[in-house]
Backbone as JSON, one array per atom type, in Angstrom:
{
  "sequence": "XXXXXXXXXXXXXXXXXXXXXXXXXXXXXXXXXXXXXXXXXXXXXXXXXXXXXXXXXXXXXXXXXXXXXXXXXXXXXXXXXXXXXXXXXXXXXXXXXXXXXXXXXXXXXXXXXXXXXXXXXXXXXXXXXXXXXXXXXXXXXXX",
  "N": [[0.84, -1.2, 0.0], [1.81, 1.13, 1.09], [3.72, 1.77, -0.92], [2.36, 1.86, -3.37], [1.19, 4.18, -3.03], [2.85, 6.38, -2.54], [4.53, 5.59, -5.04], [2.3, 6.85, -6.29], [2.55, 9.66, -5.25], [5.28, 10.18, -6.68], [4.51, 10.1, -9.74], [2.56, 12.09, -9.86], [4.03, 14.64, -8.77], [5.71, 14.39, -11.08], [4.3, 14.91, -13.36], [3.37, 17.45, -12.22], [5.71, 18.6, -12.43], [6.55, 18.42, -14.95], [4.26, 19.99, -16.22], [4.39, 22.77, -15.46], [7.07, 23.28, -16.27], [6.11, 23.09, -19.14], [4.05, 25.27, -19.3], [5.48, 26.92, -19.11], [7.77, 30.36, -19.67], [10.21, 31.29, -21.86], [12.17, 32.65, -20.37], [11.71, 32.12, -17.78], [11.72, 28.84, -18.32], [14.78, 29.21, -17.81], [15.34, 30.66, -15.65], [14.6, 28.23, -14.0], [16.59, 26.44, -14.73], [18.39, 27.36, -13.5], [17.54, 27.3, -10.73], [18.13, 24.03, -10.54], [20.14, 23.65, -11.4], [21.67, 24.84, -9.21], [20.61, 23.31, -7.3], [21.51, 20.82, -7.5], [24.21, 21.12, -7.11], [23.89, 21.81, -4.37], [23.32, 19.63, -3.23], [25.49, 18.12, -3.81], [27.59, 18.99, -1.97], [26.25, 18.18, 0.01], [26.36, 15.52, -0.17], [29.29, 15.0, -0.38], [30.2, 15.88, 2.37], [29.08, 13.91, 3.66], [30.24, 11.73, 3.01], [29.53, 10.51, 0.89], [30.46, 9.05, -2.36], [29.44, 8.29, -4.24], [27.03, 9.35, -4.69], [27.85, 12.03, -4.81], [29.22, 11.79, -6.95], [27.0, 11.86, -8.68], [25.7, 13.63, -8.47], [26.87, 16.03, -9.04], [27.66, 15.71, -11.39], [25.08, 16.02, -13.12], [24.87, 18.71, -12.51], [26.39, 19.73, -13.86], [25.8, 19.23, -16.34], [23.17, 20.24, -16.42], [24.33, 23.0, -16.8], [26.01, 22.84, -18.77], [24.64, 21.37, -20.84], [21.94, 22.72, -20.73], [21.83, 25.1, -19.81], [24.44, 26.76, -20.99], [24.3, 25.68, -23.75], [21.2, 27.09, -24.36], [22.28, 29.39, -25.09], [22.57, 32.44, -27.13], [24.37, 33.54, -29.39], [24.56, 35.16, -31.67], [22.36, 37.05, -31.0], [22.63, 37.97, -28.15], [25.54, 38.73, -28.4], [28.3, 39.96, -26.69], [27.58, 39.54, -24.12], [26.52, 37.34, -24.0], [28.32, 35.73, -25.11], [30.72, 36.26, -22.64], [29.11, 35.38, -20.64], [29.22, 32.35, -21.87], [31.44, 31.61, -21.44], [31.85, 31.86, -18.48], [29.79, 29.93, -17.91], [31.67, 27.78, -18.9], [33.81, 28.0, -17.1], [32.68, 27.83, -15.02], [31.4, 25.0, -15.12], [34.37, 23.72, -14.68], [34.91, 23.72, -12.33], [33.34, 22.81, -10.98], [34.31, 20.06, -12.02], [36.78, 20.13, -10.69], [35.94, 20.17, -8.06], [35.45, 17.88, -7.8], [37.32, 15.52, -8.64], [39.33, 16.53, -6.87], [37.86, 16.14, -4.37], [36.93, 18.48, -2.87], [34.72, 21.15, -1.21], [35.0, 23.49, -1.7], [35.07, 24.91, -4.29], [32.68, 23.73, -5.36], [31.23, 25.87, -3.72], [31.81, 28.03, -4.17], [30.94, 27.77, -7.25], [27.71, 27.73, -6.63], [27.38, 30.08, -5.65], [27.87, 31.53, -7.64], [25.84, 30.7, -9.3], [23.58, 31.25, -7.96], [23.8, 34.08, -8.17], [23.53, 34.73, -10.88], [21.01, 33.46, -10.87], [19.17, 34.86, -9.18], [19.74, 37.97, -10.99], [18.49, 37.28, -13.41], [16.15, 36.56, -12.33], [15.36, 39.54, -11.83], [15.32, 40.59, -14.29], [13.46, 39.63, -15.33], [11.14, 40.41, -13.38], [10.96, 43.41, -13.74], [10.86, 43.24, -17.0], [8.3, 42.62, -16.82], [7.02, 44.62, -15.36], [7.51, 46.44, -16.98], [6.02, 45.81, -18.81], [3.48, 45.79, -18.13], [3.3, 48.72, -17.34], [2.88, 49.65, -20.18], [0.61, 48.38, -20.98], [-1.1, 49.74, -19.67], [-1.03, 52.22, -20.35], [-2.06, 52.35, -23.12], [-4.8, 51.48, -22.7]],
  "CA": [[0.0, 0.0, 0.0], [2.75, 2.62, 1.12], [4.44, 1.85, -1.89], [1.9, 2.53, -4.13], [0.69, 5.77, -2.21], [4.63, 6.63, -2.89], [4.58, 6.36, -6.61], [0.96, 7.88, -6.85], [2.93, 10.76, -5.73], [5.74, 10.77, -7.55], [3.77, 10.17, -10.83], [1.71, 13.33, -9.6], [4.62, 15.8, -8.23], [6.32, 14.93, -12.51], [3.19, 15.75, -13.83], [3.38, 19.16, -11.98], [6.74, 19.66, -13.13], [6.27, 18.84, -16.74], [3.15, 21.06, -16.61], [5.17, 23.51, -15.19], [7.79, 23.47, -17.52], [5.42, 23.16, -20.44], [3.56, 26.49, -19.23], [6.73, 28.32, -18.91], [8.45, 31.13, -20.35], [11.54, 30.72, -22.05], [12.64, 33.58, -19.47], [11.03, 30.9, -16.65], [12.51, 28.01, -18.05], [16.1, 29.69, -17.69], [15.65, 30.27, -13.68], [14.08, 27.05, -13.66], [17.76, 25.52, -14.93], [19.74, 27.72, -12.64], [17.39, 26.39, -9.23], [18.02, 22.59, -10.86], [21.7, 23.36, -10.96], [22.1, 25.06, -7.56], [19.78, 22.07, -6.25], [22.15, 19.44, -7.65], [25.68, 21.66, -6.38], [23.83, 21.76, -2.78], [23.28, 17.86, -2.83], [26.95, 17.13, -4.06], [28.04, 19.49, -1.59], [26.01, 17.17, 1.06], [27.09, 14.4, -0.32], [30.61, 14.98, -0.29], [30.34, 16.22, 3.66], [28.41, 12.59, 4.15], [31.17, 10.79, 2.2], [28.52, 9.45, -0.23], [31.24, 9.59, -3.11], [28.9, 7.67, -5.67], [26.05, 10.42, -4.98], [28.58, 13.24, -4.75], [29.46, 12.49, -8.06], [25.81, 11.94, -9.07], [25.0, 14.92, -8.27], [28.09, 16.8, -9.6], [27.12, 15.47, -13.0], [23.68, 16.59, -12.66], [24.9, 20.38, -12.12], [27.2, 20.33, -15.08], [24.75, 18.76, -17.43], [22.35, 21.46, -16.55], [25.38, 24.27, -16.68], [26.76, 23.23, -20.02], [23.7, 21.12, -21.88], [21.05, 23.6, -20.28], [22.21, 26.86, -19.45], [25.38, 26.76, -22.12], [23.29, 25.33, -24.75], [20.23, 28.1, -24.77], [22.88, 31.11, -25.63], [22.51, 32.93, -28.75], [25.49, 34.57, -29.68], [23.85, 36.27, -32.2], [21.25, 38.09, -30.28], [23.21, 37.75, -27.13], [26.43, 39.21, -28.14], [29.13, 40.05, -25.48], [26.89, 38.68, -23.03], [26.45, 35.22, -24.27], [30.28, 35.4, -25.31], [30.82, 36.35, -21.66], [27.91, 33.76, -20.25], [29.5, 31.13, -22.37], [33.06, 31.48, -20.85], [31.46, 31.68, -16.8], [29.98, 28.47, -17.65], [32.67, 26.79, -18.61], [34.3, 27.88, -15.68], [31.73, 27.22, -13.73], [32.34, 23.39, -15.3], [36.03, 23.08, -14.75], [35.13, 24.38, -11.09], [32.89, 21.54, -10.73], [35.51, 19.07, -11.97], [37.99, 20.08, -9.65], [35.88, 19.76, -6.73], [35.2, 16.13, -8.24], [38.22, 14.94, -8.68], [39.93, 16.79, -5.36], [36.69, 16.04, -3.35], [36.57, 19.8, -2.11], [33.62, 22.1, -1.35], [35.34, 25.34, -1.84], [34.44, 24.94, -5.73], [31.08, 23.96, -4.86], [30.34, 26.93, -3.33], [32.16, 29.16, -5.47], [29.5, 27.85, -8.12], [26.79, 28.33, -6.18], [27.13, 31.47, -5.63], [27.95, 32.41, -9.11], [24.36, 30.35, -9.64], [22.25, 32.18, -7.59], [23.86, 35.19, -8.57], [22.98, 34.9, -12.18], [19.49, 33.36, -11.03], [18.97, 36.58, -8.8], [19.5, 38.63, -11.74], [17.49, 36.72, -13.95], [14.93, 37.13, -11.82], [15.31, 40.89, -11.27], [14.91, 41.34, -15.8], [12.11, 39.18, -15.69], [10.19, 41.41, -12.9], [11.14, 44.72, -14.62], [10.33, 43.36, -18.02], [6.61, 42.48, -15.97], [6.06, 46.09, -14.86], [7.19, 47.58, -18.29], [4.8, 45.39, -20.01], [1.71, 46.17, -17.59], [3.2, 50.24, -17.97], [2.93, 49.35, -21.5], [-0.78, 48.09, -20.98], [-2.01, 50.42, -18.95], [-1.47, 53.38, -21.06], [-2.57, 51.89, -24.06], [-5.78, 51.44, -22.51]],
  "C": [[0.87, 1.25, 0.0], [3.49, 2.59, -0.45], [3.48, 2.74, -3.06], [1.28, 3.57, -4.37], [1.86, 6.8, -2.94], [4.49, 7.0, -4.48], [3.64, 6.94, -6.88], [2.0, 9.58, -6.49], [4.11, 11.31, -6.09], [5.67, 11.18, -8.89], [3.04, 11.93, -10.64], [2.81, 14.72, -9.64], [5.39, 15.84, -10.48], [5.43, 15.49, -13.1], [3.01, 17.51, -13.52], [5.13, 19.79, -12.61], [6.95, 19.68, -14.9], [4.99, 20.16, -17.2], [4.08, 22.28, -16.49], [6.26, 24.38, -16.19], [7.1, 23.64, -19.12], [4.66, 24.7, -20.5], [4.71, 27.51, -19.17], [7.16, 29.16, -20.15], [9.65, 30.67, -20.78], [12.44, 31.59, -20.95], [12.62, 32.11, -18.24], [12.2, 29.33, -16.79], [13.86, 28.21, -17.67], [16.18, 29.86, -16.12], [15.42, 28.76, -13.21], [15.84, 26.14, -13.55], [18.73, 25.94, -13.87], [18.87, 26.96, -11.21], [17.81, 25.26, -9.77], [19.66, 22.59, -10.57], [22.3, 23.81, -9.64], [21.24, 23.86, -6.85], [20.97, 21.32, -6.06], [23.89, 19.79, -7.09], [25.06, 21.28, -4.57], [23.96, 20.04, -2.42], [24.98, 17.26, -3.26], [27.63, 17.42, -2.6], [27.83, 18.86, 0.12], [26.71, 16.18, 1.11], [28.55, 14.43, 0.25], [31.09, 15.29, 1.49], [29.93, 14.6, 4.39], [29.23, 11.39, 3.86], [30.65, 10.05, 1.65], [29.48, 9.85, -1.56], [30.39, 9.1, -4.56], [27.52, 8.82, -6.38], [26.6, 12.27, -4.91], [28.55, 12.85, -6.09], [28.53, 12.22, -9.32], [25.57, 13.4, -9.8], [25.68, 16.05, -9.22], [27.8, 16.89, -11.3], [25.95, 15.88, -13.22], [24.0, 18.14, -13.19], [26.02, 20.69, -13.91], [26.39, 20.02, -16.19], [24.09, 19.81, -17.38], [23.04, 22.63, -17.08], [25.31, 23.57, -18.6], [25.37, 22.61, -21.24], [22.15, 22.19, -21.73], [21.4, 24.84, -20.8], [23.07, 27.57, -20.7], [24.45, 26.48, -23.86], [22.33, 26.04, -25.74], [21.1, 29.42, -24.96], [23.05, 31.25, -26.82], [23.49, 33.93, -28.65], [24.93, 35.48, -30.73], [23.3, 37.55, -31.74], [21.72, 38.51, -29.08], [24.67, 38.74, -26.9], [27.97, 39.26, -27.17], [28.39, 39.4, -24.23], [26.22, 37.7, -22.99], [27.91, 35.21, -24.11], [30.59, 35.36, -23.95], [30.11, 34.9, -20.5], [28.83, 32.33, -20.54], [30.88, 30.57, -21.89], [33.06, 31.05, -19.42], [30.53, 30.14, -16.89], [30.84, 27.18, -17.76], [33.77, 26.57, -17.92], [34.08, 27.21, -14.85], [31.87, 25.48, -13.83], [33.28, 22.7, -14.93], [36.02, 23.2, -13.31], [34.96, 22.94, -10.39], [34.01, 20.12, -10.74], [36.67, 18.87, -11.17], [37.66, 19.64, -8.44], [35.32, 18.06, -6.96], [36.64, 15.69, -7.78], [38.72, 15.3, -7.34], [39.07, 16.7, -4.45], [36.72, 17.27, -1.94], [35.84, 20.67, -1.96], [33.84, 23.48, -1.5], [34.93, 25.47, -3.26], [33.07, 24.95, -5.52], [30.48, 25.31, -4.09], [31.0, 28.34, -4.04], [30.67, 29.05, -6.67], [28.2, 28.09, -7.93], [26.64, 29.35, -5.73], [27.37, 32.18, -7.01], [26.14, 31.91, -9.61], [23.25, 31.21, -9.19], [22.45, 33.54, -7.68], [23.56, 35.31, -9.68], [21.01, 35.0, -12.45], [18.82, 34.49, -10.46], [18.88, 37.93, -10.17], [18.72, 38.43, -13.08], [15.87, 36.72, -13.88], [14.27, 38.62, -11.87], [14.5, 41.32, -12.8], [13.84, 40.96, -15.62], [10.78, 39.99, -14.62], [10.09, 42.7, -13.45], [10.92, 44.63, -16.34], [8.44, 43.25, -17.51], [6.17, 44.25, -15.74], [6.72, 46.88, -16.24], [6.37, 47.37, -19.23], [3.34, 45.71, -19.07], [2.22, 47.78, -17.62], [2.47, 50.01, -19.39], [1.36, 49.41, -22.1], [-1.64, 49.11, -20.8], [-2.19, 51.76, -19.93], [-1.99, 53.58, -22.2], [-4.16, 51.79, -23.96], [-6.64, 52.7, -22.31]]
}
């Protein structure tokens, strides 16, 4: 019975995140990748304090997949400019950071990246509220 209580809600909680993701912005999905990769840095960063070395470097892989097939991935140099070109260089930092604290099983990388994460997702956040109130300015006077 518990079991199948269990997958009823993990079946349920993907469903909310595919919906989720399917209703999103492409703005949206982009914070969405930076919480997924600061999730999966905080859990290595457990890990590695717990000496789980198989889910440390779970996890580790996790955060770079998101960083370089995610995050790296969606930049348009085109449209983007200096600040993809720029973007595209801090993630593959942010990569090699990761790898180091893999291989040397040290959290000082790990939290170097997470703070470059939630500093990007912080400002990510910030365009996407200030593009929100220039598009309801936008509305309002139109009306």
């Amino acid at each position: 019975m518990y079991s199948n209580s269990r997958n009823a809600a993990h079946a349920y909680a993907n469903v909310g995140l595919e919906t989720g993701v399917v209703a999103a912005s492409p703005h949206q999905l982009i914070i969405m990748l930076y919480e997924g990769a600061e999730l999966a840095v905080r859990m290595a960063i457990k890990h590695m304090n717990e000496g789980e070395i198989a889910k440390k470097s779970t996890a580790i892989s996790k955060a770079s997949s998101i960083i370089l097939d995610g995050l790296k991935a969606a930049l348009n140099p085109q449209q983007g400019g200096e600040i993809a070109q720029r973007l595209d260089a801090l993630y593959d930092y942010m990569n090699n950071r990761l790898m180091l604290a893999h291989v040397n099983n040290q959290t000082a990388p790990l939290e170097e990246v997470l703070g470059l994460l939630r500093e990007l997702r912080d400002a990510w956040q910030q365009i996407g509220t200030a593009s929100q109130v220039a598009q309801q300015s936008s509305h309002s006077y139109a009306a």
